[in-house]
C-alpha positions in Angstrom: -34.6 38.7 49.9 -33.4 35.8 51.7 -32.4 35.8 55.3 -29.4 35.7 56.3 -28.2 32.5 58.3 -25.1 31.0 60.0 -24.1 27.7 59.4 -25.1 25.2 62.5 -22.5 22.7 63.8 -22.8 19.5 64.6 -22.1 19.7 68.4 -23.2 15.7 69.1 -20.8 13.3 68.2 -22.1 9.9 67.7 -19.5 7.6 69.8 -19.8 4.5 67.5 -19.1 6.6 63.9 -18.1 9.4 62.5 -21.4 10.9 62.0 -22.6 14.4 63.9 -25.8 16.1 64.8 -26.8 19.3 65.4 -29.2 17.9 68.1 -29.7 15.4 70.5 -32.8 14.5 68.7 -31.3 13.8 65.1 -28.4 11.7 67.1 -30.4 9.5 69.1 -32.6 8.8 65.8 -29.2 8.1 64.0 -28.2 5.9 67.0 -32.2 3.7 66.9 -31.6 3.5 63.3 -28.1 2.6 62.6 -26.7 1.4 66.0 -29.3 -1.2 67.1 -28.5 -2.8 70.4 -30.3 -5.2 72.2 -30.7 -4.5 75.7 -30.2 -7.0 78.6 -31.2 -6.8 81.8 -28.8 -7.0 84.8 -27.8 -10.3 84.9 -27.6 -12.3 87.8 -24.9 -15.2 86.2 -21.9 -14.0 84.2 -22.6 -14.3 80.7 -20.1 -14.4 77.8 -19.8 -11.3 74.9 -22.8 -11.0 72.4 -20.4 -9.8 69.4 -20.8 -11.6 66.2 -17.7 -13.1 64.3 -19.5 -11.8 61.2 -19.3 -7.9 62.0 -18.0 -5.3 60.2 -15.9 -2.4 60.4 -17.5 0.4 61.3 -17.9 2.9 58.5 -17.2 -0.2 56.3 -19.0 -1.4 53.2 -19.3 -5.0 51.7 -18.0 -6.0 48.3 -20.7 -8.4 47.6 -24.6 -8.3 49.2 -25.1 -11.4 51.0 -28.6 -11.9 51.8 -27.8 -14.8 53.4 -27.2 -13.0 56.3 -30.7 -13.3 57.6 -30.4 -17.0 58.4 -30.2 -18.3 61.4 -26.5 -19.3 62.1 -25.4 -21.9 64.4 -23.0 -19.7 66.2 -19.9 -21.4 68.0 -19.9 -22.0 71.4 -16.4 -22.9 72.9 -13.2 -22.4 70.5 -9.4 -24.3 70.4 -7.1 -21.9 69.8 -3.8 -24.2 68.7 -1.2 -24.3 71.5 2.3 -23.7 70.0 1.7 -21.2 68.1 -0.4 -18.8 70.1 0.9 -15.4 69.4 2.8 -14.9 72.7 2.7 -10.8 72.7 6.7 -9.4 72.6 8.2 -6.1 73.5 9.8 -3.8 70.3 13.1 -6.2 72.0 11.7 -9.5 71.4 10.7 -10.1 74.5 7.4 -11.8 75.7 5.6 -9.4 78.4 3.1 -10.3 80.8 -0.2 -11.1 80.2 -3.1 -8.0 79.9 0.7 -5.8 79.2 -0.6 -2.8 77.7 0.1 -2.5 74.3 3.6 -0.5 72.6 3.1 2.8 71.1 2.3 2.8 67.6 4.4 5.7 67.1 7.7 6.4 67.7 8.8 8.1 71.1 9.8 11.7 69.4 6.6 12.0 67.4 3.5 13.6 69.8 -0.1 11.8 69.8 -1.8 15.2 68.1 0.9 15.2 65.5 -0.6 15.6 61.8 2.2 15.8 60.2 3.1 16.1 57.3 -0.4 17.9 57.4 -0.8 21.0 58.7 -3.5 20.2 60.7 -7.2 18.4 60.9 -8.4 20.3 57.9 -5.5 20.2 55.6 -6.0 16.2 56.2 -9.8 16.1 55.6 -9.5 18.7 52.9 -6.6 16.4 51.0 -8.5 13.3 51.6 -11.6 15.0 50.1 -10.6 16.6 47.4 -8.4 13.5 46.3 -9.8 10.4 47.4 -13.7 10.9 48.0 -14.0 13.4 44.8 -11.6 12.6 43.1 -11.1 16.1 41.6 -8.9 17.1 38.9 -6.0 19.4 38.8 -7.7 22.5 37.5 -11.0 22.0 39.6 -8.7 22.0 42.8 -6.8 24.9 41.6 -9.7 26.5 41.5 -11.4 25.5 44.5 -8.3 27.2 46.3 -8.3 30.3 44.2 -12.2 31.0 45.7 -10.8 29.9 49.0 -7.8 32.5 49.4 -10.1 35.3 47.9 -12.5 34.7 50.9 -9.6 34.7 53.3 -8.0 37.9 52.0 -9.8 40.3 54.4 -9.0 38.4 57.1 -5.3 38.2 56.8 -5.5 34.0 56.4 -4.6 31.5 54.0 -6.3 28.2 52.4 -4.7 24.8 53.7 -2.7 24.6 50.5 -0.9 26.9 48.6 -1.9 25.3 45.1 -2.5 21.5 43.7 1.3 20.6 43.8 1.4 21.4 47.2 -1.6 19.2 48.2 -0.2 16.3 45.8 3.2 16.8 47.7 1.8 16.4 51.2 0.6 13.3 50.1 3.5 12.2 49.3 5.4 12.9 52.3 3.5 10.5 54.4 5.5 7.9 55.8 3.1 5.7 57.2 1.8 3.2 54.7 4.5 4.0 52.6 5.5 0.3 50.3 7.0 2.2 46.8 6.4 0.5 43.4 9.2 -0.8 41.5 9.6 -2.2 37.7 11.7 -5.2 36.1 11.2 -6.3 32.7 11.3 -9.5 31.1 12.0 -10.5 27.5 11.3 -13.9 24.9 14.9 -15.1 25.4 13.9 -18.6 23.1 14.2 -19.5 19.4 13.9 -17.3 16.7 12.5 -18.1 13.2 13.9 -17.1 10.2 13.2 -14.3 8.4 10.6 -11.4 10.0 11.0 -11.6 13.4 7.3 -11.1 15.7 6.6 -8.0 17.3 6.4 -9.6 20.7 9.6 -12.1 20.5 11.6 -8.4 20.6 9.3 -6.4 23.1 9.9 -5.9 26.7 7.3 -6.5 29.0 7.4 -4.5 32.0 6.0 -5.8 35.5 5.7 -3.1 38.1 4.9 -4.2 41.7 5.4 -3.7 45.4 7.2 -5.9 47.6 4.6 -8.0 49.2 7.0 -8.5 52.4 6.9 -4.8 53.3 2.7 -4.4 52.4 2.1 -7.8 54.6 4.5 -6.0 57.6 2.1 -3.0 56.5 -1.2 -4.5 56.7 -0.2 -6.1 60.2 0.5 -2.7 61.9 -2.8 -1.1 60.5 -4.7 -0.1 63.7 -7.9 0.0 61.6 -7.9 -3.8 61.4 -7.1 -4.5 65.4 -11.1 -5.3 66.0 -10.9 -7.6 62.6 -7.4 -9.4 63.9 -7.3 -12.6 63.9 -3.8 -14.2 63.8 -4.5 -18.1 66.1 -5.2 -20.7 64.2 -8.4 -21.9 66.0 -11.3 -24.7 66.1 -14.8 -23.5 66.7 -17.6 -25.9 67.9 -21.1 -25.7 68.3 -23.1 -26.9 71.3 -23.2 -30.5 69.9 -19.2 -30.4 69.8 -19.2 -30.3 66.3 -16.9 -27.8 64.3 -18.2 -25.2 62.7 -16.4 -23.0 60.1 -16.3 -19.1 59.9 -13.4 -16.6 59.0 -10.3 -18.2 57.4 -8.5 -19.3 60.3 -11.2 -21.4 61.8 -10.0 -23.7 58.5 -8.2 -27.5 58.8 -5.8 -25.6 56.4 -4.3 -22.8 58.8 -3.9 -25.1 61.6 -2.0 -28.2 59.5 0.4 -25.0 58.7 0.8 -23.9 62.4 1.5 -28.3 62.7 4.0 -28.3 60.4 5.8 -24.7 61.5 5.6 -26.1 65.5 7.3 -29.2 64.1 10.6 -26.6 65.4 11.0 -25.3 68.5 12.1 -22.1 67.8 8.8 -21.3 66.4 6.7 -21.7 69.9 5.0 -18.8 70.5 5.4 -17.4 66.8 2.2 -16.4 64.3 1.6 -18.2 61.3 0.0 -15.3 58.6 -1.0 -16.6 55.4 -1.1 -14.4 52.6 -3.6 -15.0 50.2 -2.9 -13.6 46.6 -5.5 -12.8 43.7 -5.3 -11.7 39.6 -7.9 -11.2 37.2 -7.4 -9.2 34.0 -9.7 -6.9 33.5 -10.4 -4.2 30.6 -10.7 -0.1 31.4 -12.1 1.2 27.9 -15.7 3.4 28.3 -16.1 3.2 24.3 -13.5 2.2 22.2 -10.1 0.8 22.2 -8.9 -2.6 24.4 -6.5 -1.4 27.3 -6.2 -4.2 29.8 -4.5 -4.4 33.2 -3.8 -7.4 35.0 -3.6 -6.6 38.7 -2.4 -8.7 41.4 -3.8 -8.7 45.0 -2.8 -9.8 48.0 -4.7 -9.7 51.7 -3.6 -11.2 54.8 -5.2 -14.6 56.1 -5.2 -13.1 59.9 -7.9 -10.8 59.4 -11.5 -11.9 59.2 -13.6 -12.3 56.4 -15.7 -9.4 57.2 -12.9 -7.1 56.5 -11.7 -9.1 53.7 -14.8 -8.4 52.2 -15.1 -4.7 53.3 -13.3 -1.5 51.3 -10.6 -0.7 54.2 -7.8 -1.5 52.4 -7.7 -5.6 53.3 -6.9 -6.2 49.6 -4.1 -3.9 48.7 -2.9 -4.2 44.7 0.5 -6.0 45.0 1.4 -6.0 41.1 0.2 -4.6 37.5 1.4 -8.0 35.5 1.9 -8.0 31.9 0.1 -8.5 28.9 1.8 -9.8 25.9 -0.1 -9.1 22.5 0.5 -10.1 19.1 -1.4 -10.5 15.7 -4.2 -12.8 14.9 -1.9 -15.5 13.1 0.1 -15.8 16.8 -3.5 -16.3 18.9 -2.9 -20.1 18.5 0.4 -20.7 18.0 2.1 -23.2 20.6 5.4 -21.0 20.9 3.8 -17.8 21.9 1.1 -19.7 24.3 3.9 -21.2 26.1 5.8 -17.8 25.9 2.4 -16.4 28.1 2.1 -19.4 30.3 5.7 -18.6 31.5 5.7 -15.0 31.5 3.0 -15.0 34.0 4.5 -17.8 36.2 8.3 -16.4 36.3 6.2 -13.0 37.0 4.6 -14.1 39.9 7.8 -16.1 41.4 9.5 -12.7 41.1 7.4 -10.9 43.0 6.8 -13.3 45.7 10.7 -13.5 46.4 11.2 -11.5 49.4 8.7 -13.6 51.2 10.2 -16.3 51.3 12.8 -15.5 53.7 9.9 -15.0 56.1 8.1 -18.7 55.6 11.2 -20.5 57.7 12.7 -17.4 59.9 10.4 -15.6 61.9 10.6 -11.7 62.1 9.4 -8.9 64.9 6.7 -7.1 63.7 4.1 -4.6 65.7 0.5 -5.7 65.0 -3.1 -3.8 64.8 -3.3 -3.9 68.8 0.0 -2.6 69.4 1.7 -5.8 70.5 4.9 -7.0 68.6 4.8 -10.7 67.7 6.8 -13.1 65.6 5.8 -13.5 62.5 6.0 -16.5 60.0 4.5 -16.3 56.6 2.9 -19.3 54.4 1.8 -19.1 50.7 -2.3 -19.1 51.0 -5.3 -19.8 49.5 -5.1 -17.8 45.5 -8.7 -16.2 44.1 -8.9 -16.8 40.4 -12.1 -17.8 38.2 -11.7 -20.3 36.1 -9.2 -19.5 33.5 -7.1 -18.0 35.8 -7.3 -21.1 38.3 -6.3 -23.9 34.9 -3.0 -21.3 34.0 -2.2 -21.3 37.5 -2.5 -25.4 38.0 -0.6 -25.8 34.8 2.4 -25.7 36.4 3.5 -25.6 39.6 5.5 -22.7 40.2 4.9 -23.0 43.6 7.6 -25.2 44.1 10.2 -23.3 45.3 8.6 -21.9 47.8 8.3 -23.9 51.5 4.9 -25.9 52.2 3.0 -24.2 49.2 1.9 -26.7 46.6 -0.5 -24.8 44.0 -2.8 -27.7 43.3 -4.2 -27.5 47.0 -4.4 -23.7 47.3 -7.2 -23.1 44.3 -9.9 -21.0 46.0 -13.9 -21.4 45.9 -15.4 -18.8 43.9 -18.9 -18.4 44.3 -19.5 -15.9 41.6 -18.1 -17.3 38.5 -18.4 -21.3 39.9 -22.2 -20.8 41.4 -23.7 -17.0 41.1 -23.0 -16.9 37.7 -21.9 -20.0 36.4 -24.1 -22.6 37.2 -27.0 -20.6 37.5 -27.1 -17.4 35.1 -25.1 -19.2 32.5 -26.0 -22.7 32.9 -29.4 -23.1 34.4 -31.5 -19.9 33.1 -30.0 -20.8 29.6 -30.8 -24.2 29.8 -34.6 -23.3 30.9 -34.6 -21.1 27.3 -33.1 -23.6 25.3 -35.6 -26.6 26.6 -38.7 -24.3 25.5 -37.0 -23.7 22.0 -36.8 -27.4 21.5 -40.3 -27.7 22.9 -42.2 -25.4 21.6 -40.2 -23.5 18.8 -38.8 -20.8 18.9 -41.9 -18.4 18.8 -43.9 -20.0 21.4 -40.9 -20.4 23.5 -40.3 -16.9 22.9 -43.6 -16.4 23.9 -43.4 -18.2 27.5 -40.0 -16.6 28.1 -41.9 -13.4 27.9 -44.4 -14.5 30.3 -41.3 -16.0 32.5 -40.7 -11.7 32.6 -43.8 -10.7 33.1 -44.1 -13.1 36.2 -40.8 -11.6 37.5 -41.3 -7.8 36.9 -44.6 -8.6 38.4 -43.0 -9.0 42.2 -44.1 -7.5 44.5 -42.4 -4.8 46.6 -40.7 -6.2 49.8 -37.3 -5.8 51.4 -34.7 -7.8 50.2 -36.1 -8.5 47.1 -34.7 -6.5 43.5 -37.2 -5.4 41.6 -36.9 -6.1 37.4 -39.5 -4.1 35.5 -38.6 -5.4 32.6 -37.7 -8.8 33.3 -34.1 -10.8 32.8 -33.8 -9.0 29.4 -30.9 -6.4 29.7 -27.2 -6.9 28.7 -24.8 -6.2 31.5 -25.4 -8.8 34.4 -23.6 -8.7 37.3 -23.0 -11.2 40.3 -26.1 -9.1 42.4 -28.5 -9.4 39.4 -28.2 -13.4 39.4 -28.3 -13.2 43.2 -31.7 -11.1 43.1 -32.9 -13.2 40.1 -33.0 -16.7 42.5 -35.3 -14.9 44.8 -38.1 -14.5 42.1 -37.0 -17.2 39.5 -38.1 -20.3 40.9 -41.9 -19.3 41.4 -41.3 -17.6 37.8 -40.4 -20.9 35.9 -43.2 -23.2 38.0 -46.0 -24.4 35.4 -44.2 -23.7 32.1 -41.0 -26.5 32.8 -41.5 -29.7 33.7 -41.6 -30.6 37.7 -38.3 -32.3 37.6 -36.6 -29.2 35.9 -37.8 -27.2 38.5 -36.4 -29.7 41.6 -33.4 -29.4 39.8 -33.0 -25.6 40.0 -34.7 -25.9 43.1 -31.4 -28.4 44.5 -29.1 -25.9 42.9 -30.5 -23.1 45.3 -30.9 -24.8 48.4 -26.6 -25.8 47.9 -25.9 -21.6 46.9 -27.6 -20.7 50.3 -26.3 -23.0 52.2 -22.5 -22.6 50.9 -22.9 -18.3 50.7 -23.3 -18.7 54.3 -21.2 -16.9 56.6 -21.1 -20.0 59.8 -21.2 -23.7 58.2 -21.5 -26.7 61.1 -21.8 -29.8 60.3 -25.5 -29.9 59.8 -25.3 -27.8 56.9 -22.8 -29.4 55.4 -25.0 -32.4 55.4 -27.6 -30.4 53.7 -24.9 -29.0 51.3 -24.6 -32.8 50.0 -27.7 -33.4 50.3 -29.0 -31.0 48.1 -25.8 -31.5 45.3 -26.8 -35.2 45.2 -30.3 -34.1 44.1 -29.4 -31.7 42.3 -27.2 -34.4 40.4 -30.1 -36.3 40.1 -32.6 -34.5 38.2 -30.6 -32.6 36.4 -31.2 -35.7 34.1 -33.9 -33.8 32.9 -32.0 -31.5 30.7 -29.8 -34.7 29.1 -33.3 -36.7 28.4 -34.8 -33.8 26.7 -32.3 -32.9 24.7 -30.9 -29.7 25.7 -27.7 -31.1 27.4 -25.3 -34.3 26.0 -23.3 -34.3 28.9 -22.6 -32.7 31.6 -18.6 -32.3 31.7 -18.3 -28.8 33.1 -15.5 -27.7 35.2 -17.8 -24.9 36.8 -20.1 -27.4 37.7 -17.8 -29.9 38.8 -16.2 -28.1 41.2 -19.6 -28.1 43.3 -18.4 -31.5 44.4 -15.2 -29.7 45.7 -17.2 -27.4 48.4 -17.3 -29.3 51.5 -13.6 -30.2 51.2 -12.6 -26.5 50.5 -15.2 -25.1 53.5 -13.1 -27.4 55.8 -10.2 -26.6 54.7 -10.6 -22.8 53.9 -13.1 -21.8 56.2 -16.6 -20.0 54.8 -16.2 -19.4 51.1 -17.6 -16.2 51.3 -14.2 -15.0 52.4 -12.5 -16.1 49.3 -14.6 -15.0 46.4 -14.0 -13.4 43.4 -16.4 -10.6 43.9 -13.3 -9.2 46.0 -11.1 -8.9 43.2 -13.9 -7.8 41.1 -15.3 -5.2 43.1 -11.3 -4.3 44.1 -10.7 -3.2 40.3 -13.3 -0.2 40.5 -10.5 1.3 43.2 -7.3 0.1 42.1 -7.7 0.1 38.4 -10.9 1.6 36.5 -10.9 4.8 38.3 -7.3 5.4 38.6 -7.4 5.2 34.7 -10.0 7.7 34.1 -8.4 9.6 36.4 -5.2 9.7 34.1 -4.7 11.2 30.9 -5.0 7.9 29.4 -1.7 7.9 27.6 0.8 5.5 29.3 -1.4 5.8 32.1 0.3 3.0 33.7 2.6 4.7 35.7 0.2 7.5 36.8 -2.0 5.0 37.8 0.5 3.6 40.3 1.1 7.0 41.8 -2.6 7.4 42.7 -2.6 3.8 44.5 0.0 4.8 46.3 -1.3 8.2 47.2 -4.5 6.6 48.5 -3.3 3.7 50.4 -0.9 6.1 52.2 -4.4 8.4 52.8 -6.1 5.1 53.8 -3.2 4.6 56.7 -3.0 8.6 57.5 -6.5 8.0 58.6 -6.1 4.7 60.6 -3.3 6.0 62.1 -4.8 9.6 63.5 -8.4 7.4 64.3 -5.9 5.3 66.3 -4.7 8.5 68.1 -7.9 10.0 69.2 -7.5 13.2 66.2 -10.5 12.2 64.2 -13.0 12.4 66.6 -16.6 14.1 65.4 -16.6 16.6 62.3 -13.9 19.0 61.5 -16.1 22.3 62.2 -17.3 21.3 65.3 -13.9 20.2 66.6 -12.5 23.7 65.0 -15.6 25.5 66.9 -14.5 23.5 70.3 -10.8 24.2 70.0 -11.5 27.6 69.4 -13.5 28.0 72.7 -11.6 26.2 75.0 -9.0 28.7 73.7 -10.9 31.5 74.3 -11.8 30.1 77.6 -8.4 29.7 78.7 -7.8 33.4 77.1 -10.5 34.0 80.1 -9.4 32.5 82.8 -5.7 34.5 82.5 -7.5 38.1 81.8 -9.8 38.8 85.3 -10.8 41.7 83.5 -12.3 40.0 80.8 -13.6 37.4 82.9 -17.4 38.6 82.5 -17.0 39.6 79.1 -18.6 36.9 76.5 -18.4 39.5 73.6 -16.1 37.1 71.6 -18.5 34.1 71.1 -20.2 36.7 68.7 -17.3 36.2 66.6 -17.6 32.5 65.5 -19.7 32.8 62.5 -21.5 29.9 63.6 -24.8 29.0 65.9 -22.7 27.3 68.9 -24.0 25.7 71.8 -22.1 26.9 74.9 -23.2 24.3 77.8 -20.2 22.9 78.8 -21.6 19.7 80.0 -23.5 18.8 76.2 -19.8 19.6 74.5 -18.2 16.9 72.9 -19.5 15.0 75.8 -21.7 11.9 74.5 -25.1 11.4 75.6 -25.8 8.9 78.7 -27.7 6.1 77.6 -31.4 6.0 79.3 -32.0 4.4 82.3 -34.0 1.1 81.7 -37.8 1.0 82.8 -38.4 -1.2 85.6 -40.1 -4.7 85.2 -44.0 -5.0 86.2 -42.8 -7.5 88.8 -39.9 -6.1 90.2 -37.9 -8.9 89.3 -34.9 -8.5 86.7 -34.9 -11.5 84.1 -31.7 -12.5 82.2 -31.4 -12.3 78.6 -32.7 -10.0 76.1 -35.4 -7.6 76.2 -36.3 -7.4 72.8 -35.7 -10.9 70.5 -35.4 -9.3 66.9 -36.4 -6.0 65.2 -38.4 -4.9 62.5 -36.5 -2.6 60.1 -39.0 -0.1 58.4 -39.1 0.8 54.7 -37.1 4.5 54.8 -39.4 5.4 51.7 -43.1 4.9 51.8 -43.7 3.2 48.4 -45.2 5.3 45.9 -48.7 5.2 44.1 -50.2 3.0 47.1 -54.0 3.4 48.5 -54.2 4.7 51.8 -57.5 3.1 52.3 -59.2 -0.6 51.4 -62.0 1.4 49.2 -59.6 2.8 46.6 -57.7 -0.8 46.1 -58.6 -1.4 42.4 -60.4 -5.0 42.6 -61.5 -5.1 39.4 -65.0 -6.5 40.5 -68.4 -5.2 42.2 -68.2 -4.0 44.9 -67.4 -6.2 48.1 -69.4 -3.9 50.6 -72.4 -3.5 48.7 -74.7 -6.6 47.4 -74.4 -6.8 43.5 -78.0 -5.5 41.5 -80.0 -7.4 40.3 
């Protein structure tokens, strides 16, 4: 029979997540592990903040892995923030305050600081965001789920947090904050008509449902979850040397030739410049059959940093569900209905962008992530496409309409369909097995390709490295894949291609590192030229041998292109397709499965909505202090201090601890270990006596968190596969 336990709370909190511990052990292990920070000893000079430009949110996670992040970065030293407009903090009136002002409320002056409204409470919250966001659980699961819930409550005279699914789906609902609605227009084929049958799609009506982007920008601006990621100057970073060095988007040529041409009037002193920067890419939602594609639009702000840009916090919120014209086989190629798609998707996106126009030449009062109100003055930015999406964008310039936004100068780098897997999965790798066709045939080449495999499933074990047991040879490739497959490829190709082949691909990596970076100086944009001009010039080899008969690629040729856009743009990293790509799990893939898949359109839009308003609800009670630690432990603390206080009014009961019996849980009663954090230990003296500056520790060394598997423990059992090296052979 098994024994009958209580469940344990986590009583330590850790102060830099959301994590708990049940002891002070697990936490401080949690804290060495997770929470690395180098210790300094007291310093006897003043000495400047250690943070990193590149550092995420806490609790965040990347889009896209970027092992570049182990290279040494040339990280800037001084920094020119532009001196018109520089953000001058207002009051909610307009009016500039003094400098190190504290910081408006972020709520209004009737609502309280512990209000979780429209929840109920902490756990109606957590159990809403649960059930709907994290797990995503269906109708008749939840119903069920609160069925077993009121059953166990019965006894006892309570209630779940929700009377039934409608109810949890309605206090979603009701939250205001984060609250942009959708909206629909449609538009129709208004041109010539032949004679006779008319087509399908000259008479349908395409519907375009989005959200106006002037209300989600004012939105995103007021998210306190992105005041440690806010970055609204325009600014110049240098490195020791006085050269500039570019980082998050604002550090960019581009975002300060805006804040030029905005502080060309003199109303505008003291304003922000935000740029918006917008992104679409179709994408396609069928698991087995059928073709049901969605063309979302994105847009993220250009006065947050990259990091969080490239982090799931909501940075990149779905602006627009675009349309998709369709027609018969006959109409694939015809001029008229091309054209009819070219300017469906152009008077689309001038649509949509409307209402920010008003905002690129008057400047409006809005709160931002630290509380502060500033004005604000939005610019068309930088626009995320691949390839096809960049030329229909290009084609014409829409863009004109709108103040200091020319199309043609605000195509983004895109490292994963220009470089990742462009030039090097689609270009490169296929080159390599096209050259040992021609040379070899096809069955020896065949033959060395296998070998090529065997070579890479062969690498060994280490971290950072992706492991492919059975080589390159599987079907769906995605942008990590070709960034694991550079680690191993090079030294997997050597002896089988000629030398000059290999410089070539060799070139090629040297410029991905160096551009995936997240801090380019000058120096390594040097190298990045460096490396395209030999890259340029031995990839010869595959025109001379005759796998190539010209190179005239647009992917490729837009490697010339990097420099100029770094400067301009910042580190490309920031504007990558990965983003939009990793974005479409969220906003699109599983919203659909999560609908009944017919006309799942429009419930799609009501499950964006739902969690970006969940996504805010948290930000905004983080903000307030109400999210601290886990929900049982808080419940168990509240419930003490209640008690306590129940005490403290009853001098009869004063002695009397009868009632901790009654939380069914183990719970720590030291008042000075509750939901107080631990102090941090006190740092061993030096041999000498003497405290240094700088660092006590220079780097770390992360270990493996799973021993590998099937390794000798000892030097004897390693299978050498000849005598014995202790022993002397027989003779």
């Amino acid at each position: 029979m098994p024994r009958t336990t209580t469940y344990n709370v986590l009583w330590f909190d850790c102060p830099q997540c959301a994590r708990s511990f049940s002891t002070q052990g697990g936490l401080k292990k949690h804290k060495n592990s997770t929470h690395k920070q180098t210790q300094y000893a007291p310093p006897s000079l003043p000495s400047g903040s250690g943070a990193r430009d590149d550092e995420f949110p806490e609790g965040a996670q990347e889009f896209e892995e970027d092992d570049s992040e182990a290279v040494p970065h040339a990280v800037p030293e001084s920094r020119q923030y532009h001196p018109i407009l520089n953000t001058v903090p207002c009051d909610q009136d307009g009016k500039p305050v003094p400098e190190n002002s504290p910081p408006a409320a972020l709520r209004p002056s009737n609502v309280q600081d512990n209000d979780w409204k429209p929840f109920s409470g902490r756990i109606a919250f957590e159990l809403g965001e649960f059930l709907y966001k994290e797990e995503q659980m269906s109708q008749q699961k939840i119903s069920k789920l609160l069925e077993l819930w009121a059953a166990s409550l019965l006894e006892h005279g309570g209630a779940p947090p929700f009377a039934s699914q409608q109810h949890m789906y309605d206090t979603i609902d009701a939250i205001t904050v984060g609250d942009v609605p959708w909206t629909t227009f449609s538009l129709k084929y208004l041109g010539e008509v032949p004679d006779g049958t008319i087509p399908s799609w000259m008479q349908a009506d395409y519907k375009i449902h989005f959200r106006d982007p002037h209300l989600l920008a004012h939105q995103q601006l007021n998210n306190p979850g992105f005041k440690d990621g806010f970055d609204p100057i325009p600014r110049r970073d240098f490195d020791c040397n006085g050269n500039q060095v570019y980082n998050d988007f604002m550090s960019g040529n581009w975002s300060w030739k805006q804040a030029d041409l905005l502080a060309q009037d003199e109303n505008n002193c003291g304003a922000m410049v935000v740029p918006l920067i917008f992104g679409s890419d179709k994408t396609t939602v069928s698991v087995a059959t059928g073709q049901n594609d969605y063309y979302p639009l994105y847009m993220s702000s250009g006065a947050i940093t990259n990091a969080y840009r490239r982090a799931h916090c909501d940075s990149v919120v779905p602006m627009a569900f675009l349309a998709t014209p369709k027609s018969g086989r006959k109409y694939d190629k015809d001029p008229v209905f091309q054209k009819f798609r070219w300017q469906l998707f152009h008077k689309s996106l001038v649509f949509v962008m409307q209402s920010i126009k008003p905002g690129m030449t008057t400047k409006h009062l809005v709160q931002c992530p630290d509380g502060h109100y500033r004005y604000v003055l939005y610019c068309l930015g930088p626009y995320i496409a691949d390839y096809p999406e960049q030329a229909l964008l290009a084609g014409i310039p829409f863009t004109n309409d709108f103040p200091r936004a020319d199309i043609h100068k605000l195509i983004a780098p895109d490292l994963l369909h220009q470089i990742i897997k462009g030039t090097f999965k689609d270009h490169l790798v296929t080159w390599v097995g096209e050259y040992l066709t021609i040379t070899h045939g096809e069955t020896a080449g065949n033959a060395i390709l296998d070998d090529i495999d065997r070579r890479i499933a062969a690498a060994p074990p280490f971290p950072g490295l992706c492991r492919f047991p059975e080589g390159r040879r599987f079907k769906q490739w995605t942008g990590d894949d070709s960034k694991a497959l550079m680690k191993v490829y090079l030294s997997a190709i050597a002896g089988h291609i000629p030398d000059e082949m290999v410089q070539a691909i060799a070139a090629f990596l040297e410029f991905c590192y160096f551009v995936r970076r997240p801090i380019i100086n000058q120096e390594t944009l040097h190298k990045i030229e460096d490396a395209l001009a030999r890259f340029h010039m031995h990839r010869r080899i595959f025109e001379t041998t005759g796998v190539r008969t010209t190179f005239s690629l647009p992917r490729q040729h837009s490697m010339k292109h990097y420099t100029w856009a770094i400067r301009q743009f910042g580190a490309p990293n920031g504007l990558c397709t990965s983003i939009t790509e990793s974005r479409h799990i969220t906003a699109v893939k599983e919203p659909w499965r999560r609908s009944n898949r017919h006309e799942a359109i429009g419930q799609m839009l009501t499950i964006n909505e739902r969690l970006h308003k969940l996504g805010a609800a948290r930000a905004d009670f983080e903000e307030h202090g109400m999210l601290k630690g886990n929900v049982l432990s808080a419940t168990t603390k509240a419930l003490l201090q209640a008690h306590s206080e129940s005490d403290q009014e009853d001098a009869e009961n004063e002695d009397d601890d009868s009632h901790l019996a009654e939380l069914p849980v183990r719970a720590a009663v030291d008042n000075d270990i509750i939901g107080e954090p631990m102090e941090q230990a006190s740092l061993p003296p030096e041999d000498d006596g003497t405290p240094v500056d700088g660092k006590r520790v220079v780097g770390f060394v992360d270990m493996a968190l799973t021993p590998q598997r099937r390794y000798p423990r000892t030097l004897l059992s390693v299978p050498f596969g000849m005598c014995d090296i202790f022993t002397a052979p027989a003779t």
